[in-house]
C-alpha positions as a LaTeX table, in Angstrom:
\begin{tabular}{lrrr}
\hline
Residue & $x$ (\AA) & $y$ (\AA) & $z$ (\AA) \\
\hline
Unk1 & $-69.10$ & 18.98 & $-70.89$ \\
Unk2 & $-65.74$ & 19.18 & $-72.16$ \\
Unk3 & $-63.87$ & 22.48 & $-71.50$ \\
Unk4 & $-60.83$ & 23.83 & $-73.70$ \\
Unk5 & $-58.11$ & 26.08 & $-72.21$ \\
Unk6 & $-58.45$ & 30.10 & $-73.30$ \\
Unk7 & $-55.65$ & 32.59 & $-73.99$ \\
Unk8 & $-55.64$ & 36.18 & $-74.28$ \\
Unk9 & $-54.74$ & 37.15 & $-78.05$ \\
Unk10 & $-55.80$ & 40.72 & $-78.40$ \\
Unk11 & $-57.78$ & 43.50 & $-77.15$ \\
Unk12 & $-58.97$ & 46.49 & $-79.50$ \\
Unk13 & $-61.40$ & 49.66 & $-79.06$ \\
Unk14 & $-63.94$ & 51.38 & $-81.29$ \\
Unk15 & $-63.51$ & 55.27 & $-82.05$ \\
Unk16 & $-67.32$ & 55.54 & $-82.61$ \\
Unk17 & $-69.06$ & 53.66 & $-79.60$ \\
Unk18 & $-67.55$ & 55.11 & $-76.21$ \\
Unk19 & $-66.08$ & 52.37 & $-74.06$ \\
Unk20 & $-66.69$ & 49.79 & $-76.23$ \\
Unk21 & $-63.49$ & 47.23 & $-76.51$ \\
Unk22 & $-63.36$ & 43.41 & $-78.28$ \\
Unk23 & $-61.57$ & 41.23 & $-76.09$ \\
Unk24 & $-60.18$ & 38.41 & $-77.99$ \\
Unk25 & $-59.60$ & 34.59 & $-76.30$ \\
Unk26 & $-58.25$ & 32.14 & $-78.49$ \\
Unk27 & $-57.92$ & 28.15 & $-78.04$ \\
Unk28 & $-54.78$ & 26.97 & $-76.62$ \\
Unk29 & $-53.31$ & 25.74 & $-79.36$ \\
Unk30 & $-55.72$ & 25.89 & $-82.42$ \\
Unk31 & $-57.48$ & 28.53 & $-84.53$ \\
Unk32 & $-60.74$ & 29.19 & $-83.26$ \\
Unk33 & $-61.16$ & 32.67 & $-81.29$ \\
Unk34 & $-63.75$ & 34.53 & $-79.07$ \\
Unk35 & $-64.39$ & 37.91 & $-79.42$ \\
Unk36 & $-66.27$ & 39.05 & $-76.49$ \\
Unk37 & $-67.11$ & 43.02 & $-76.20$ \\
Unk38 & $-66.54$ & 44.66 & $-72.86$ \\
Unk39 & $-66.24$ & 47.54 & $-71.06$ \\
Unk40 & $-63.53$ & 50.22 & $-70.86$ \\
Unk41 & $-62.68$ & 49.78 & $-67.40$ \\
Unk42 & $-62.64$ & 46.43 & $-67.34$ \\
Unk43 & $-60.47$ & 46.98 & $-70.58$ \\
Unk44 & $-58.40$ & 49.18 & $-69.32$ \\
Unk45 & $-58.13$ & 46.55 & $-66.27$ \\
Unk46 & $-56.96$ & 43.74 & $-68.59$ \\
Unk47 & $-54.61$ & 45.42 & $-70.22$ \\
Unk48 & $-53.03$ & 47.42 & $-66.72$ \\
Unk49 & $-52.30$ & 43.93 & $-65.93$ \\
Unk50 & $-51.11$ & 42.44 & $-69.16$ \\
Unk51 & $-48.45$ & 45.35 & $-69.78$ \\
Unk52 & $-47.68$ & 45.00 & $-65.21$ \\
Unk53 & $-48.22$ & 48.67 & $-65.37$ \\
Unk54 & $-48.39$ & 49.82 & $-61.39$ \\
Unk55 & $-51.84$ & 52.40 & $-60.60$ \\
Unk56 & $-51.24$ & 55.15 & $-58.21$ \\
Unk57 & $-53.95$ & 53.14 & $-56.14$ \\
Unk58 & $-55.33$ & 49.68 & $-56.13$ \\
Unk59 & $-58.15$ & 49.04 & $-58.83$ \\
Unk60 & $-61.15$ & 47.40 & $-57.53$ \\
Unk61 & $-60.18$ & 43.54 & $-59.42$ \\
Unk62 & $-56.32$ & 44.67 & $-57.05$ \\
Unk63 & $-58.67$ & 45.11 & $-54.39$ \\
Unk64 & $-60.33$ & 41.82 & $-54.41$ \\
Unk65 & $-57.02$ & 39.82 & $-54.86$ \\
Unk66 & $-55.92$ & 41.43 & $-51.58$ \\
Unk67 & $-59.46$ & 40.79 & $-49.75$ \\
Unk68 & $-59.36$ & 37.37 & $-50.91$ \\
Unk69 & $-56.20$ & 36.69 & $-50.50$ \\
Unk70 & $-56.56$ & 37.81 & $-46.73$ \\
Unk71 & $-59.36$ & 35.81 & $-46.06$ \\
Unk72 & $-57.41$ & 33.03 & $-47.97$ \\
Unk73 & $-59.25$ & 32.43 & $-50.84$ \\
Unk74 & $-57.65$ & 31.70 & $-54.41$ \\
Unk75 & $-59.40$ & 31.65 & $-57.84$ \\
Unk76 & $-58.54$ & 28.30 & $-59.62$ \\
Unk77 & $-60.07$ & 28.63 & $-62.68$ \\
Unk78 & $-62.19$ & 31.13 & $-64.79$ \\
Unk79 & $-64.81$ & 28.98 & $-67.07$ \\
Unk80 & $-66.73$ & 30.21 & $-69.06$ \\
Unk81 & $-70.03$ & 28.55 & $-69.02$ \\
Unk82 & $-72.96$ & 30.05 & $-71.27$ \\
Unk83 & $-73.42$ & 32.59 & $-74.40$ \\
Unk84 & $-76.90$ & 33.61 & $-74.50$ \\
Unk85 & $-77.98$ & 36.54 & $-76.91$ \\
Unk86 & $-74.54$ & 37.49 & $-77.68$ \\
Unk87 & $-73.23$ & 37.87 & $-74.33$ \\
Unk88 & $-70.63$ & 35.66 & $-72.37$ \\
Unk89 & $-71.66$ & 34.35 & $-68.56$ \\
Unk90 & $-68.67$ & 32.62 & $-66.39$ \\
Unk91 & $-67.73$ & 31.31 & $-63.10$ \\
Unk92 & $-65.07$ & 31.98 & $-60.40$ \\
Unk93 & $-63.84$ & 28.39 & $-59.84$ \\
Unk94 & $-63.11$ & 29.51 & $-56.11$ \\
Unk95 & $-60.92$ & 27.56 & $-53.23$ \\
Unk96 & $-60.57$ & 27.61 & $-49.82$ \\
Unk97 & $-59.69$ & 25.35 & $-46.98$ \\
Unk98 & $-59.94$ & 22.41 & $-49.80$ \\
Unk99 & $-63.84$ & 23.39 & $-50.62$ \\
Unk100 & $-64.87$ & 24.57 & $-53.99$ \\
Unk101 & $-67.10$ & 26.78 & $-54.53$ \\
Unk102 & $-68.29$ & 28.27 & $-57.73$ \\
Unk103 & $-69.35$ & 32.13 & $-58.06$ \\
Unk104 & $-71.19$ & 34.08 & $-61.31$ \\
Unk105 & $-69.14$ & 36.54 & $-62.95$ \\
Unk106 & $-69.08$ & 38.86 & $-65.60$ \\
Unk107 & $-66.55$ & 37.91 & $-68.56$ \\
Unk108 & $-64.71$ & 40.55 & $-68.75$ \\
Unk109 & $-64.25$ & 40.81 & $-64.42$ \\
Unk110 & $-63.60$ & 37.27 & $-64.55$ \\
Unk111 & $-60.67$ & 37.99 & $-67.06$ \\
Unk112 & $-59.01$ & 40.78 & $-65.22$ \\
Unk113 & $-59.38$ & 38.39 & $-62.23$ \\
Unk114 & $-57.58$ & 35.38 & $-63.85$ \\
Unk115 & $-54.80$ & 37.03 & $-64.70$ \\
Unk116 & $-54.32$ & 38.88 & $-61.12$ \\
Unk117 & $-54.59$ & 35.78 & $-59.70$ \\
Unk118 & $-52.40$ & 33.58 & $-62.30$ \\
Unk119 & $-55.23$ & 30.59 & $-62.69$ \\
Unk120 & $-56.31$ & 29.45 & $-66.01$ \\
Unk121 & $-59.22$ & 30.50 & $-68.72$ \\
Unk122 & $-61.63$ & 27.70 & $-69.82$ \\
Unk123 & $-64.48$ & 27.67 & $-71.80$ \\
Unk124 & $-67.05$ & 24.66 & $-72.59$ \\
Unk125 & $-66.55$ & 23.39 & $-76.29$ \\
Unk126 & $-69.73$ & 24.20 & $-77.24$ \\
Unk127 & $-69.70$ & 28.01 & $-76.85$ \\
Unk128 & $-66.53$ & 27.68 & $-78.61$ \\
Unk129 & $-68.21$ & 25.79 & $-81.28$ \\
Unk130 & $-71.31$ & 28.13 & $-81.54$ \\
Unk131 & $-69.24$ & 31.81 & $-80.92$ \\
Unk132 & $-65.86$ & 31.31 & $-82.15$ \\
Unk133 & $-64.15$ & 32.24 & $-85.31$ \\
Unk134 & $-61.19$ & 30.20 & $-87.13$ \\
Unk135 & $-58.04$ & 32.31 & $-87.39$ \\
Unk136 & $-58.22$ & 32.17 & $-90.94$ \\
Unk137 & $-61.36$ & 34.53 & $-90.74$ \\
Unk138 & $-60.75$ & 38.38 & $-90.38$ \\
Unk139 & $-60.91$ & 38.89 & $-86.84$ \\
Unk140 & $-61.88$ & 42.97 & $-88.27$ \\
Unk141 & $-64.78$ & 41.85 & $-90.16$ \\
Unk142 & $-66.23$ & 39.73 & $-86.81$ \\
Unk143 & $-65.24$ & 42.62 & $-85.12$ \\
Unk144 & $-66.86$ & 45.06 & $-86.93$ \\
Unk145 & $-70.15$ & 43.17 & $-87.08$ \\
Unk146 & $-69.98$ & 43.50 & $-82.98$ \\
Unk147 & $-68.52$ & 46.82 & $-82.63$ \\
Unk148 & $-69.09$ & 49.29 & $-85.31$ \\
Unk149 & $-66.12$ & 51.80 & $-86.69$ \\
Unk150 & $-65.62$ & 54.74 & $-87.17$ \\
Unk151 & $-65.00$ & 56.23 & $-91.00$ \\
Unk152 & $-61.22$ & 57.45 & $-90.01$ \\
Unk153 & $-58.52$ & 54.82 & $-89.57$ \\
Unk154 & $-58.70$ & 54.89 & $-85.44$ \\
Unk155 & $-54.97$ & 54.01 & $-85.92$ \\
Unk156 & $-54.29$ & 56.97 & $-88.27$ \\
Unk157 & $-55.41$ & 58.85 & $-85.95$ \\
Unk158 & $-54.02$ & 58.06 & $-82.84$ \\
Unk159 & $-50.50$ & 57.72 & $-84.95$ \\
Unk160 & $-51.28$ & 61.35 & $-85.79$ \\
Unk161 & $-51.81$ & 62.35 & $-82.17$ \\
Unk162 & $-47.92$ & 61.22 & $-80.48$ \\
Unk163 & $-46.25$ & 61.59 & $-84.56$ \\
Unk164 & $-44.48$ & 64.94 & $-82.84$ \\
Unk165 & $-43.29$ & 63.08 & $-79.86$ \\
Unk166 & $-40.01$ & 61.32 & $-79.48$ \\
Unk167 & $-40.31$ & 57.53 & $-78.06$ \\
Unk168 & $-38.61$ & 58.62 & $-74.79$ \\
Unk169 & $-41.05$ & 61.65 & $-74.17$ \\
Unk170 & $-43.94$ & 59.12 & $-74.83$ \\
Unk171 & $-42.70$ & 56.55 & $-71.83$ \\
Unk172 & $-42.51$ & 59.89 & $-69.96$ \\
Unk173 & $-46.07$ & 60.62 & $-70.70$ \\
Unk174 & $-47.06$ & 57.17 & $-70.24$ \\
Unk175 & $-46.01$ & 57.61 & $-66.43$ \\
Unk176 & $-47.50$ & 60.66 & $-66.07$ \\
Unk177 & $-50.91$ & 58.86 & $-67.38$ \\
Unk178 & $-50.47$ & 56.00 & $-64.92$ \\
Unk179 & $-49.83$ & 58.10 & $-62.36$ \\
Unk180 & $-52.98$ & 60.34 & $-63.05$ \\
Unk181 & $-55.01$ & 57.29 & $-63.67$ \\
Unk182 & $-56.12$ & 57.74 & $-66.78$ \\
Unk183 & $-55.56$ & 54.19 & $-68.06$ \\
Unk184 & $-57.33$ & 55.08 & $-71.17$ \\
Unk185 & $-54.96$ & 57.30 & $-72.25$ \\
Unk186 & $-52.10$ & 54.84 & $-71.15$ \\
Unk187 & $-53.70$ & 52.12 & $-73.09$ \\
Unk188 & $-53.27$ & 54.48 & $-76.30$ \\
Unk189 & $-49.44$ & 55.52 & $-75.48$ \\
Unk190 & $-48.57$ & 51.99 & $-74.48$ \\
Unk191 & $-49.95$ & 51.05 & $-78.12$ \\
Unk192 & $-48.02$ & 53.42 & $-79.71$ \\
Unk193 & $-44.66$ & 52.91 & $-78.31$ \\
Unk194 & $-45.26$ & 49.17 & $-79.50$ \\
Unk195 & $-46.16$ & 49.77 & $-83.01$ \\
Unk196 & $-42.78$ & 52.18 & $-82.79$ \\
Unk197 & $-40.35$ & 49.47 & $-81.41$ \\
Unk198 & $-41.71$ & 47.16 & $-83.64$ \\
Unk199 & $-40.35$ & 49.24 & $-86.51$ \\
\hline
\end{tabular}
């Protein structure tokens, strides 16, 4: 089966559903996206590693790189290999000592784990065929159909929530979330100061 190479394009989060976040893969170098729904931690593990924020303590995916990596053991690939009743299946394409092995994995754990251990996201043609989405479609209206929103603009109101804060005072208080480990929080500041410098 052929296999095309994944990237990470976005990651958002629903107001109304607790802990519900839409990962989004796209194709290396075409259109078509995958918008796979996940959890918060493993959102809020994506997205730690994506911005190379540093935790107070190791996360459980930081955990595994070191156990792994101790027992010398490196992650080669991610693929993901089925889509059955709207959920994603993959495989750990594992190494060690020149044997592969392969191991089941949730999505979203085997994203967080890709990018910790820098290997590559694939997944088989056909689930691309059968679950993806062409850039030209609105990624919100897919979205919505998997994740449902709230009435409020979620981005009104988390503009609403830092508007009094000066973009220095929210780096401070995105250290201070870090440091506390509320990477939910830190997920929402680290949004914010974007959307700011992007002004």
């Amino acid at each position: 089966m052929k296999k095309l190479k994944m990237e990470i394009i976005a990651m958002s989060y629903s107001q109304s559903q607790s802990g519900a976040y839409a990962l989004i893969l796209g194709v290396e170098g075409l259109s078509r996206r995958l918008p796979i729904i996940i959890g918060g931690y493993e959102a809020q593990a994506i997205a730690i590693e994506l911005e190379k924020m540093k935790p107070a303590r190791p996360l459980t995916h930081d955990l595994f790189k070191t156990f792994a990596r101790y027992y010398e053991i490196n992650i080669v690939e991610v693929l993901i290999n089925k889509f059955e009743e709207g959920i994603f299946f993959s495989k750990l394409v594992c190494e060690k000592d020149g044997k592969i092995t392969e191991i089941d994995s949730r999505t979203s754990d085997a994203v967080a784990l890709a990018l910790r251990f820098g290997c590559p996201i694939y997944a088989l043609e056909s689930i691309v065929d059968e679950a993806g989405i062409t850039m030209e479609d609105s990624v919100e209206e897919h979205l919505h159909d998997l994740v449902e929103e709230d009435d409020e603009d979620p981005s009104d109101e988390d503009v609403s929530a830092y508007e009094e804060f000066l973009l220095d005072e929210l780096e401070q208080k995105l250290k201070k979330a870090i440091q506390e480990e509320n990477y939910e929080e830190a997920s929402r500041l680290r949004d914010e100061i974007k959307r700011r410098k992007k002004k």
